[in-house]
Structures are given as structure tokens and as C-alpha cells.
C-alpha positions as a LaTeX table, in Angstrom:
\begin{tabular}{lrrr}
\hline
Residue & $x$ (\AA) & $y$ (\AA) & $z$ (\AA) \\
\hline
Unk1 & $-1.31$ & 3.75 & 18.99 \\
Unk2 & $-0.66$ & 3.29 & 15.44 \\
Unk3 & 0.56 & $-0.10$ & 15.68 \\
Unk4 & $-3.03$ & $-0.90$ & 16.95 \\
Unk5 & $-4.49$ & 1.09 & 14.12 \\
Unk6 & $-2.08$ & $-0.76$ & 11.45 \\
Unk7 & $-3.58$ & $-4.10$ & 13.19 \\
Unk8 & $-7.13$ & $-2.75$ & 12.90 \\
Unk9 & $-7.04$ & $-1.83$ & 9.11 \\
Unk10 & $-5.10$ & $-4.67$ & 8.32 \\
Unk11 & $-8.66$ & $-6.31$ & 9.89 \\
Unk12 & $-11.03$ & $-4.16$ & 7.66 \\
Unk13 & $-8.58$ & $-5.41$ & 4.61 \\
Unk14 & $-9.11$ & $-9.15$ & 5.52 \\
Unk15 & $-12.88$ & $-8.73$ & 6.06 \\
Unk16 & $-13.32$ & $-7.12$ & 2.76 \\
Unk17 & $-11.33$ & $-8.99$ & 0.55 \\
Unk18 & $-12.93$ & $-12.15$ & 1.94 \\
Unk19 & $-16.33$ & $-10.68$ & 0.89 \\
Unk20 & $-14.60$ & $-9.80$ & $-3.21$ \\
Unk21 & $-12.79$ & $-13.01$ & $-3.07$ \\
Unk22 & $-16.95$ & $-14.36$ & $-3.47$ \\
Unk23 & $-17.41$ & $-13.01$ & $-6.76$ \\
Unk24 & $-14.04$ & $-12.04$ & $-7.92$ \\
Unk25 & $-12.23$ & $-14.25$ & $-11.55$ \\
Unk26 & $-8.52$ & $-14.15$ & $-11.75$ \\
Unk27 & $-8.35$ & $-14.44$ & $-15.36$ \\
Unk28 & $-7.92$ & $-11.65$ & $-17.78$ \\
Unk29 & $-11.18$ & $-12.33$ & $-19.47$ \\
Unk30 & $-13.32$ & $-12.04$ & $-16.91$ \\
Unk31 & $-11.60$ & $-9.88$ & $-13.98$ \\
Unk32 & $-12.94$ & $-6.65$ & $-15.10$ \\
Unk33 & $-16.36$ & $-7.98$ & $-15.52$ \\
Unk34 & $-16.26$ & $-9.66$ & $-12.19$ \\
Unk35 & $-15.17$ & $-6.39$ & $-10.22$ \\
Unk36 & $-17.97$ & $-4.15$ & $-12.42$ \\
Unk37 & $-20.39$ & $-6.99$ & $-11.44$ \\
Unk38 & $-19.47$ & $-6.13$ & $-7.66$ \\
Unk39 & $-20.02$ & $-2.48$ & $-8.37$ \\
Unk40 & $-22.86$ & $-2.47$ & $-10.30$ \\
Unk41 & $-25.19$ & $-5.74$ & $-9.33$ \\
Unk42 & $-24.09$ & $-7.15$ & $-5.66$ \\
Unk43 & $-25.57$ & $-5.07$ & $-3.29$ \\
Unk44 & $-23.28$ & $-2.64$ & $-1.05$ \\
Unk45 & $-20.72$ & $-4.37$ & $-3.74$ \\
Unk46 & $-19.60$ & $-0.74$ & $-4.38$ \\
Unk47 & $-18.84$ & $-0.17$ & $-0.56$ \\
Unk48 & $-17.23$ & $-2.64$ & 0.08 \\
Unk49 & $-14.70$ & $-2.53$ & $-2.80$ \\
Unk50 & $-14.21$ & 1.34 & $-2.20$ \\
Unk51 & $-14.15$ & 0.42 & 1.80 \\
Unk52 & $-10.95$ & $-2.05$ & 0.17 \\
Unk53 & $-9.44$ & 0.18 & $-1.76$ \\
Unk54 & $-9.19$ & 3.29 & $-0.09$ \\
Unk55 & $-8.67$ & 0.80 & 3.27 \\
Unk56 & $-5.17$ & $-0.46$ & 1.25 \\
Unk57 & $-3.46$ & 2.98 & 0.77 \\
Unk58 & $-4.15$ & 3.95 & 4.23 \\
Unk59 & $-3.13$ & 0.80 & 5.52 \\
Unk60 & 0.47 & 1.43 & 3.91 \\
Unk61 & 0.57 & 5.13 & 5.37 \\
Unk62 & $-0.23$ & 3.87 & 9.11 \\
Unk63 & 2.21 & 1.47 & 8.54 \\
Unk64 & 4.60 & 3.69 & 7.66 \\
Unk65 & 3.77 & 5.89 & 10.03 \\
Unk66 & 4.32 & 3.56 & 12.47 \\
Unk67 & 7.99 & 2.49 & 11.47 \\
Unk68 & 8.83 & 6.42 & 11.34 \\
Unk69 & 7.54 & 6.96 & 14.88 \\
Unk70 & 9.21 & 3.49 & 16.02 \\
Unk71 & 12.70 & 4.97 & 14.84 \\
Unk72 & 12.61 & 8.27 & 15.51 \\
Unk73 & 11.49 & 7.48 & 19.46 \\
Unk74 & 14.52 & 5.31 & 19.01 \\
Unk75 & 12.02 & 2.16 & 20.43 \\
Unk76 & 14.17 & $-0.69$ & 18.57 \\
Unk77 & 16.88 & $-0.48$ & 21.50 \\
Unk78 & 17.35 & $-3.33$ & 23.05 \\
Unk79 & 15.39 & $-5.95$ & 24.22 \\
Unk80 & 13.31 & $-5.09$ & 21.46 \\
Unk81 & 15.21 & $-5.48$ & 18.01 \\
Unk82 & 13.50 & $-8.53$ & 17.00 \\
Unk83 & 10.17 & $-6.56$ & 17.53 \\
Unk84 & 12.08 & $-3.97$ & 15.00 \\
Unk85 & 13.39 & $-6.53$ & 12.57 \\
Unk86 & 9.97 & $-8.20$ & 12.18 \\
Unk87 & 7.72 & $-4.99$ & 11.93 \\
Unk88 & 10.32 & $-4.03$ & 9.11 \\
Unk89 & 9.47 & $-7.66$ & 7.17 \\
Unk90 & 5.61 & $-6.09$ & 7.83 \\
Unk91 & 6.25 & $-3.54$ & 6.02 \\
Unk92 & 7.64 & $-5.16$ & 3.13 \\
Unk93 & 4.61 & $-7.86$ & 2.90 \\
Unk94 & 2.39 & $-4.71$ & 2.87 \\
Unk95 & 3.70 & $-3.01$ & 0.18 \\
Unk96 & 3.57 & $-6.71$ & $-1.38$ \\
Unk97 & $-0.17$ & $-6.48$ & $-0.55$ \\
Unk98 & $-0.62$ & $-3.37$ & $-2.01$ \\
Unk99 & 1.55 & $-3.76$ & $-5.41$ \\
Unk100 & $-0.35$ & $-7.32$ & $-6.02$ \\
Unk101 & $-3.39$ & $-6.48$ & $-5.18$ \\
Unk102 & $-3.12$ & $-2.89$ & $-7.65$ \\
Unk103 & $-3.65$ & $-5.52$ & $-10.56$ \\
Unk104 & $-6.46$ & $-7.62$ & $-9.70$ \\
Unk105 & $-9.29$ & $-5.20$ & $-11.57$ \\
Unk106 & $-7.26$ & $-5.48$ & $-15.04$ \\
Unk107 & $-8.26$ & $-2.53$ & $-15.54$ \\
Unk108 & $-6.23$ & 0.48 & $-18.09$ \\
Unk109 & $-4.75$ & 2.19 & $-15.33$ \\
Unk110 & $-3.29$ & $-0.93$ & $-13.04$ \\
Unk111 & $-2.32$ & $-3.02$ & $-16.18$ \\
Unk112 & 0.12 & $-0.37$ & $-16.88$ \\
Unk113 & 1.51 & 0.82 & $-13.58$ \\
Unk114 & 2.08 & $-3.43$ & $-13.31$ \\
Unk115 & 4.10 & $-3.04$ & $-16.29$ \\
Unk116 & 6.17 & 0.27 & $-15.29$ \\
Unk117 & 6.17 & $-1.59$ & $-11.58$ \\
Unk118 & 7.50 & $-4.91$ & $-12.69$ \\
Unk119 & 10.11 & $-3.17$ & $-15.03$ \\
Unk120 & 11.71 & $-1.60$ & $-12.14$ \\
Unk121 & 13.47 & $-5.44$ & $-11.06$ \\
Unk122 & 14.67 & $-5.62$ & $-14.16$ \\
Unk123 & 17.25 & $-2.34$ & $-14.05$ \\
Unk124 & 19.27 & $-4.88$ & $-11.10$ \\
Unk125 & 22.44 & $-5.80$ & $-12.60$ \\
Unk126 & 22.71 & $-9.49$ & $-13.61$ \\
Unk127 & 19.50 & $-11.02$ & $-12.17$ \\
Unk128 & 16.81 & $-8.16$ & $-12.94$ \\
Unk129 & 15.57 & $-9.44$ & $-16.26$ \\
Unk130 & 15.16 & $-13.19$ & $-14.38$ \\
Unk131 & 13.50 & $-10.86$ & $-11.24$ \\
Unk132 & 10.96 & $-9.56$ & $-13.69$ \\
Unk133 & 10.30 & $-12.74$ & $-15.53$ \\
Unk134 & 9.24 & $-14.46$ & $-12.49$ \\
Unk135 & 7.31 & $-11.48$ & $-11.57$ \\
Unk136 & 5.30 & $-11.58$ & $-14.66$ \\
Unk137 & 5.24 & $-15.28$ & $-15.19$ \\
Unk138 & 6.35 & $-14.75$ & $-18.73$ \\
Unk139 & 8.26 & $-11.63$ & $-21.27$ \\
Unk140 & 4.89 & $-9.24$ & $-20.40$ \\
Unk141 & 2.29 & $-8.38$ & $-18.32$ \\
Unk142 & $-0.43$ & $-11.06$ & $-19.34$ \\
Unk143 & $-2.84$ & $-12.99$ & $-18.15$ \\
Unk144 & $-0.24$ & $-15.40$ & $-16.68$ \\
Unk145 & 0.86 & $-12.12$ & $-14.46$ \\
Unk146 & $-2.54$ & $-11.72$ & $-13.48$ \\
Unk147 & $-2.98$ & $-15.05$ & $-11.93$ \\
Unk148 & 0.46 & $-14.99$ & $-9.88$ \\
Unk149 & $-0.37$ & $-11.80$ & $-8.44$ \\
Unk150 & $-3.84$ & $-13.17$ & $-7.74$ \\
Unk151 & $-1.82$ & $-15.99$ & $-6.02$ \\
Unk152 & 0.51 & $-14.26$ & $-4.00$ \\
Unk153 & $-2.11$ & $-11.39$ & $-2.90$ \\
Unk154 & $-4.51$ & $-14.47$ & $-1.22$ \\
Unk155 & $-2.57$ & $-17.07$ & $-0.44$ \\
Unk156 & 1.53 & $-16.62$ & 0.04 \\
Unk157 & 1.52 & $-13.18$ & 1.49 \\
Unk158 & $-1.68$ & $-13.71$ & 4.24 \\
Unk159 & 0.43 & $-17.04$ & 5.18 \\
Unk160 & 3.84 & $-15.48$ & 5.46 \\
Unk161 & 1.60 & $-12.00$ & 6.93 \\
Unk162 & 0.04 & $-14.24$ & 9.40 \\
Unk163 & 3.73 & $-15.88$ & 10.87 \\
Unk164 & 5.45 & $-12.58$ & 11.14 \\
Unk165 & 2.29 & $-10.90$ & 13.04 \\
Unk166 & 1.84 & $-13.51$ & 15.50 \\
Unk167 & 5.89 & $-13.18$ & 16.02 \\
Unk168 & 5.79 & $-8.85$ & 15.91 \\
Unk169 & 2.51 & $-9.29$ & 18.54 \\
Unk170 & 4.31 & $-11.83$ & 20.86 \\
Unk171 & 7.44 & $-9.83$ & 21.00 \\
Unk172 & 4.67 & $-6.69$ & 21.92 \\
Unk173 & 3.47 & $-8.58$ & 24.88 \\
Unk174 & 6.44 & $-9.88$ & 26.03 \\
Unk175 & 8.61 & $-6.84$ & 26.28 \\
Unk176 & 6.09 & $-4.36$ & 26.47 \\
Unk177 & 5.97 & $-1.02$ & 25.05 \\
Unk178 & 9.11 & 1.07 & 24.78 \\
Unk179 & 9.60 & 4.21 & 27.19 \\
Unk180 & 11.23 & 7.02 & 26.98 \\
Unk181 & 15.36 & 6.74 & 27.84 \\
Unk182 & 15.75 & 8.50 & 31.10 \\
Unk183 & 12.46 & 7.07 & 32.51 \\
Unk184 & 13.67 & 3.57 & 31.14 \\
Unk185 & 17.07 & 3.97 & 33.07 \\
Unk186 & 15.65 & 5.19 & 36.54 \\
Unk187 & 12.46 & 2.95 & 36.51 \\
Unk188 & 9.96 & 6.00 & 37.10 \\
Unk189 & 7.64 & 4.67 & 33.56 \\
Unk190 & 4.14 & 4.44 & 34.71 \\
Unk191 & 2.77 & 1.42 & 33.88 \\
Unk192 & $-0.59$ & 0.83 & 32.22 \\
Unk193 & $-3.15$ & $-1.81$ & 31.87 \\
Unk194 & $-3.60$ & $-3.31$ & 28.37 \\
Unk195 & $-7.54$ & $-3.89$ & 29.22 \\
Unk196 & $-9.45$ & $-1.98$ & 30.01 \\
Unk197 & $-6.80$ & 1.10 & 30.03 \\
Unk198 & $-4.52$ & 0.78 & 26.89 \\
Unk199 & $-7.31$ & $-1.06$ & 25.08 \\
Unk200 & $-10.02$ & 2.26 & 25.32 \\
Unk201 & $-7.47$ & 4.41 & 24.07 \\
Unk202 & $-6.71$ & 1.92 & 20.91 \\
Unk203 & $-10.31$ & 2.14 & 20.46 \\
Unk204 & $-10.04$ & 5.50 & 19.78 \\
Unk205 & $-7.32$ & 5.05 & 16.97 \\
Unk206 & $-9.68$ & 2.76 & 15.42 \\
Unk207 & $-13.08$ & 4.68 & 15.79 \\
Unk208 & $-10.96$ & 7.37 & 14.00 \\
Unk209 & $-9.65$ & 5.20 & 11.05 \\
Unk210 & $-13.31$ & 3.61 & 10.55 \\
Unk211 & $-14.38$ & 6.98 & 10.74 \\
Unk212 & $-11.87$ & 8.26 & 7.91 \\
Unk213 & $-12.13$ & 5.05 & 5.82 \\
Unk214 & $-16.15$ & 5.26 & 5.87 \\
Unk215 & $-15.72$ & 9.04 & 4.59 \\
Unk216 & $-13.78$ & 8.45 & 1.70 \\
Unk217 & $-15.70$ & 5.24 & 0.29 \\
Unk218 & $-18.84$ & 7.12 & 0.50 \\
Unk219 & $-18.07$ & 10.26 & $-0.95$ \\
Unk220 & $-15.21$ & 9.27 & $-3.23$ \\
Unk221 & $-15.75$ & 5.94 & $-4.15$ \\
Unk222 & $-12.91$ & 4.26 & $-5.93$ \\
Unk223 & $-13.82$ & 4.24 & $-9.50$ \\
Unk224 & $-13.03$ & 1.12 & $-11.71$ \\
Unk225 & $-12.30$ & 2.85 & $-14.93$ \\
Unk226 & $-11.97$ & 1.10 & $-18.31$ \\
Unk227 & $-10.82$ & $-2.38$ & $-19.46$ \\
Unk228 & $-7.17$ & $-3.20$ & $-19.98$ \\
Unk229 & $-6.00$ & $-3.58$ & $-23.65$ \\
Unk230 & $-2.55$ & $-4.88$ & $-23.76$ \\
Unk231 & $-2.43$ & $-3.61$ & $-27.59$ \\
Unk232 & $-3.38$ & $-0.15$ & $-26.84$ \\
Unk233 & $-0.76$ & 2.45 & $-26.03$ \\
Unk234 & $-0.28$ & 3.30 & $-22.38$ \\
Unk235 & $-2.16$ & 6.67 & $-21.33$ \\
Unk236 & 0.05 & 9.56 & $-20.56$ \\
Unk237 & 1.50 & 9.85 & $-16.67$ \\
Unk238 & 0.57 & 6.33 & $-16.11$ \\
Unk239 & 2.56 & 4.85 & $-12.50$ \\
Unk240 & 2.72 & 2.98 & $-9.72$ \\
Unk241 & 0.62 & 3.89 & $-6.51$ \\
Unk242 & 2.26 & 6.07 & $-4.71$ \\
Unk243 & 3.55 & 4.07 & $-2.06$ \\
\hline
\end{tabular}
């Protein structure tokens, strides 16, 4: 079930950030103010940015839950590699999600993980400085960054997100869910009915999630912290997220 729960935060996610995209700037002048505005003026603005937040890190852990569980029950045999292949590509385009979206307050804390983050292409042998230049959209982490990432966090990933999920979903339904070896080879599976069977215990997943999610934006909201200054030195310990 934690495809289904993957599917359902990945929901949440596109729900929320509709409802920031509203009042959000993608400039470096005004994309702190425009997230503190959120927190501090729109109502439930705090919610639904710590409901985003907190909603993005466990959306990577499900999904990487999900890939460990998908390889160690060894369901990528065949006829279902393409199902594998393309939930891999998910993955990637959700860490994508994550490390673009880590940015978007311009805030101390994300402007310098960016810059640790986006010096990590740059170790690749021959094309790694070019890698981290088109990353950055310039030498540094600037304002020119900040708009890319804005970029590819609302409009290229969702796009290419939205292709591979219809493909990982149809692939789903049309070879249905893996079973274990020796019931797959003598033909004694028990089947189930997605609706209302399979779709009341998905439920459950979700309930659960919602459940967790709701926890930790009310009692530890995400905090914003303080304004990025590209000519102050970095704080101490400063890196990426931990995915």
C-alpha cells in the first residue's frame, strides 16, 4: 500500500502548493517576505505551508520506501519492468521536487544547502562545472538560481511528473499487482477487487499519512527562519535535506 500512499501525498503536495503558488514571489527580493506574509497574515497560511513542508520529506521517505519494498519482494520480474523502470524515473523527479523546492523561501538555511547542493555536480569530471552553471543559472547561487528552481519546481517537473505517473499507473492496472513466486508459478494468488476491496484498505494508508502529516504541522510547524544574505558567511553544519 505504499504506492497508494506515495500517490496520496504526492496529492496533499499538489493541493498545497497550488494554494502558496497564490501569494508566493520568485524573486530574491521579495520571496522571504512573500512566504512570512503566508505565515504571519493569510489565514491558516501557517498550516498550510507546514502541511507542505513536512508533506515533502515524507513524501520522499514513502517513496523510498516503496522502491525498497518493490526490490526486495523482487516485484520488477517480468511483465512488470517497465512498471520498475518508470517508478525509478519517480523517484528521481521527487528528489527533483524536493531539492528545488528547498530554495523557494530564500531563506539562511536553504540558500546555503543550494549552494553546498549545487556544488556537488560540479566534482563530475569534465562537465561538472557546466552541470552546476546551468543549475545556478550563473557562477553563484543568486537570484537568477532562484527563479530556475522556481521554474522547474512548477512547471517542468509537474509536466514530466504528470507523463511518467499516468505511464507507472497504467502499467499498475494492466499487469496488476505482483505476487509472491511460488503462488505466481502455480496460479493459487487470490485475487482482489480494486473497489471496494483494495480501495478500503488504501484508505487506510492514507487516513494514516493525513493523520501523521496533520500531527507534525500542528505541533511542529516548519519554521521560516531568517533572510538569506549572500555576503554573510554560511552558519556552521549547514546541508542539504537529508534525502
Amino acid at each position: 500500500y505504499l504506492g497508494g500512499m506515495a500517490l496520496f501525498l504526492f496529492s496533499v503536495q499538489v493541493a498545497t502548493g497550488i494554494l502558496l503558488l497564490l501569494y508566493y514571489r520568485p524573486s530574491a527580493s521579495e520571496a522571504f517576505e512573500s512566504v512570512q506574509y503566508v505565515m504571519a497574515e493569510v489565514p491558516f497560511g501557517w498550516l498550510i505551508r507546514s502541511i507542505h513542508s513536512w508533506g515533502a520529506n515524507l513524501f520522499v521517505g514513502v517513496v523510498l520506501l516503496h522502491l525498497v519494498s518493490v526490490f526486495f519482494l523482487r516485484a520488477y520480474r517480468a511483465p512488470r519492468e517497465m512498471t520498475w523502470i518508470s517508478g525509478v524515473l519517480l523517484l528521481f523527479i521527487t528528489l527533483g521536487f524536493g531539492f528545488s523546492g528547498y530554495l523557494l523561501p530564500w531563506n539562511t538555511t536553504s540558500y546555503f544547502a543550494t549552494k553546498v547542493g549545487t556544488d556537488v555536480p560540479a566534482q563530475i569530471p569534465l562537465i561538472g562545472h557546466l552541470l552546476s552553471r546551468i543549475l545556478r543559472g550563473g557562477m553563484d547561487v543568486t537570484g537568477a538560481t532562484l527563479s530556475r528552481f522556481y521554474g522547474i519546481h512548477v512547471a517542468i517537473l509537474p509536466a514530466i511528473a504528470t507523463v511518467l505517473l499516468g505511464a507507472h499507473l497504467y502499467l499498475v492496472q494492466k499487469h496488476g499487482m505482483s505476487e509472491p513466486l511460488g503462488t505466481e508459478r502455480e496460479g493459487t494468488g487470490r485475487r482482489m477487487r480494486f473497489f471496494p476491496d483494495f480501495f478500503l484498505r488504501d484508505m487506510i494508508g492514507w487516513l494514516t499519512a493525513i493523520g501523521i502529516l496533520a500531527g507534525l504541522a500542528a505541533f511542529l510547524p516548519w519554521e521560516l527562519g531568517e533572510k538569506a544574505d549572500p555576503f554573510a558567511p554560511a552558519p556552521a553544519g549547514i546541508r542539504p535535506e537529508w534525502y
